[in-house]
Backbone as JSON Lines, residues from 0, in Angstrom:
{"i":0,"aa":"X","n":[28.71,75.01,104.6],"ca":[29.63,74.02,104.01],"c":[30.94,74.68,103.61]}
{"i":1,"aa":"X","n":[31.62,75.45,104.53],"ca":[33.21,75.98,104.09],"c":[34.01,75.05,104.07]}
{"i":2,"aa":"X","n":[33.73,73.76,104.47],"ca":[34.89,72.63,104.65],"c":[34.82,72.37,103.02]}
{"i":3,"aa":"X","n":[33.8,72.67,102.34],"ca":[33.86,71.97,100.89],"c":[34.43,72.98,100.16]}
{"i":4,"aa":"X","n":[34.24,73.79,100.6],"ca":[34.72,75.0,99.55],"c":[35.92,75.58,99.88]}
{"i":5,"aa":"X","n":[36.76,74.48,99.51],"ca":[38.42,75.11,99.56],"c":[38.86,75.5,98.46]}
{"i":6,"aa":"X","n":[38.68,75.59,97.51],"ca":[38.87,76.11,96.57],"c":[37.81,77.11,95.77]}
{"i":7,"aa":"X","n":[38.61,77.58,94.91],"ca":[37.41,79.21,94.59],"c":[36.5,78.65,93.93]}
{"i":8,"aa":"X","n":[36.25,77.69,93.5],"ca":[34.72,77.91,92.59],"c":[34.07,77.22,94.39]}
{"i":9,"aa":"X","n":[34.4,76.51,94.82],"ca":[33.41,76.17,95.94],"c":[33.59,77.48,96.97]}
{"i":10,"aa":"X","n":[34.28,78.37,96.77],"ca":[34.11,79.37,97.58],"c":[33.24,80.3,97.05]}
{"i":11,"aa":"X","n":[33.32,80.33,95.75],"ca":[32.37,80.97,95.04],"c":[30.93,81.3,94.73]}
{"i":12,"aa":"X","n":[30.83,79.79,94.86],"ca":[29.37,79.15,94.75],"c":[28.61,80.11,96.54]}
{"i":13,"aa":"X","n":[29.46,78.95,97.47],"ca":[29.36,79.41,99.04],"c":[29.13,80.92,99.26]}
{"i":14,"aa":"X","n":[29.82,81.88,98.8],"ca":[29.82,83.39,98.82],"c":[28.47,83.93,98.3]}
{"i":15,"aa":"X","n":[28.44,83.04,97.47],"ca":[27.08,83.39,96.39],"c":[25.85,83.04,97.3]}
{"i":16,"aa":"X","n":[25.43,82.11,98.12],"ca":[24.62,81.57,98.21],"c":[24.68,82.81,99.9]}
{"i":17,"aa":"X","n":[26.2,83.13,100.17],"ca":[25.62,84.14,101.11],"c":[24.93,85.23,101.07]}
{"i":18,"aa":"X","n":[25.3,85.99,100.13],"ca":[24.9,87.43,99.58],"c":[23.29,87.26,99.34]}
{"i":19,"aa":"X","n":[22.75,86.2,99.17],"ca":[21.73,85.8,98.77],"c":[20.93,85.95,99.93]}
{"i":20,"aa":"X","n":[21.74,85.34,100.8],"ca":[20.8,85.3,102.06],"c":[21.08,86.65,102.84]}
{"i":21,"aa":"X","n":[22.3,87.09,103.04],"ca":[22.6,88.27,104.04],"c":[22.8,90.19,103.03]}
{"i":22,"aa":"X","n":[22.94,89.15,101.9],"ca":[23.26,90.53,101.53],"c":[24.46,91.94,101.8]}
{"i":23,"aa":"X","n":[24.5,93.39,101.46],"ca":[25.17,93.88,101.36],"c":[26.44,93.66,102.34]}
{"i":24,"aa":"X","n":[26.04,93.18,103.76],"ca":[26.5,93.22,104.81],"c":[27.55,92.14,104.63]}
{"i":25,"aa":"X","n":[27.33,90.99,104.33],"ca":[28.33,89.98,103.73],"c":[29.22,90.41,102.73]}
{"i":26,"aa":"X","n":[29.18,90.78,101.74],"ca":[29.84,91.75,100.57],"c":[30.99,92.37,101.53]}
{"i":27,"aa":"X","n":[30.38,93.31,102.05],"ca":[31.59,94.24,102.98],"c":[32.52,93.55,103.52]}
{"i":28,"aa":"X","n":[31.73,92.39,104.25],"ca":[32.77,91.44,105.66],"c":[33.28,90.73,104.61]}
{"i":29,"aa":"X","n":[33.25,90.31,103.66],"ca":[34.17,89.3,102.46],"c":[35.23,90.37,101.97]}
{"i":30,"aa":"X","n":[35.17,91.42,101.74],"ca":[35.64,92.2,100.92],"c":[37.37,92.55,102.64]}
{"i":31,"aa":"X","n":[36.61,92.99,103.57],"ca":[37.5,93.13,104.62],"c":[38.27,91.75,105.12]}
{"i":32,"aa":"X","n":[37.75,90.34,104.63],"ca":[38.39,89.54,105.14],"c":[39.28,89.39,103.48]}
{"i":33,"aa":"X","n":[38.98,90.12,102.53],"ca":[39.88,89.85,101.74],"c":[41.4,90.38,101.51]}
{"i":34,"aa":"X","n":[40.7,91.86,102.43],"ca":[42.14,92.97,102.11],"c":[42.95,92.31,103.22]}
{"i":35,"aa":"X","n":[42.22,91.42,104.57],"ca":[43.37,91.03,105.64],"c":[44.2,89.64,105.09]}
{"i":36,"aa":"X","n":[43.76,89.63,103.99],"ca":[44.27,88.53,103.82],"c":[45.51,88.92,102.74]}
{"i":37,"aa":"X","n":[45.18,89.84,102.36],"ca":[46.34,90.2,101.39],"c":[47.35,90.83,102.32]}
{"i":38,"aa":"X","n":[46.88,91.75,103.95],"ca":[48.31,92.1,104.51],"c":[48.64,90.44,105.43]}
{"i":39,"aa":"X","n":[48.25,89.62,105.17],"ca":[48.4,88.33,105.58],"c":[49.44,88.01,104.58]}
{"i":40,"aa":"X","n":[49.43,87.76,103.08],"ca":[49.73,87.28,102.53],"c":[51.75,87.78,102.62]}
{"i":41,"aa":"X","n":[51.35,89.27,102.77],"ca":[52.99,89.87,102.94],"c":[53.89,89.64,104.07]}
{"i":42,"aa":"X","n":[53.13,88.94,104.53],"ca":[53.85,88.63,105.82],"c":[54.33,87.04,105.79]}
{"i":43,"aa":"X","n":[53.21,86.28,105.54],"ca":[53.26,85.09,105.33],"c":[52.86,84.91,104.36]}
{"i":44,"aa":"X","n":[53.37,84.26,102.99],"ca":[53.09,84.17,101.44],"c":[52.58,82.88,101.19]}
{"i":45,"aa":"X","n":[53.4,81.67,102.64],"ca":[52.42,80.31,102.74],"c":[51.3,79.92,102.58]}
{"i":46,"aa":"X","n":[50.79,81.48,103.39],"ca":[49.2,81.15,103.19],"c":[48.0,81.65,102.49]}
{"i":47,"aa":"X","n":[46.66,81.36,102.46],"ca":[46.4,81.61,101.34],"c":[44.89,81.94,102.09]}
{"i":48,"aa":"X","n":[44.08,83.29,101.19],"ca":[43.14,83.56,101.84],"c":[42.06,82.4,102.16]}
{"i":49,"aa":"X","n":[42.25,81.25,101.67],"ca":[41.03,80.16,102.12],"c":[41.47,79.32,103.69]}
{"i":50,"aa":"X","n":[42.42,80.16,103.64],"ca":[43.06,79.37,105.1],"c":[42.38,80.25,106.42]}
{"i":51,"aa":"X","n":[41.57,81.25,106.08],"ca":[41.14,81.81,106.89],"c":[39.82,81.83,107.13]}
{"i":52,"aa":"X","n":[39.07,81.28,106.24],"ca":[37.47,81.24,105.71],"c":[37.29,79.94,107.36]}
């Protein structure tokens, strides 16, 4: 359900309920889709890391 979770507590919840299931391995790939999103952000400031989820 990422369509519901556009915003951080529904991304939150969603993240949560991954780690749960996948564990460390999710952690990492969240953590790397987070830093691309921050050299995302310097480039384009429009957008916002949920635009990539």
């Amino acid at each position: 359900n990422v369509q519901e979770g556009r915003g951080p507590e529904g991304h939150t919840a969603f993240f949560a309920s991954q780690v749960a299931r996948h564990g460390s391995f999710v952690w990492k790939f969240h953590v790397l889709l987070l830093l691309y999103s921050l050299i995302i952000k310097t480039r384009a400031p429009h957008r916002s890391y949920f635009d990539y989820i």
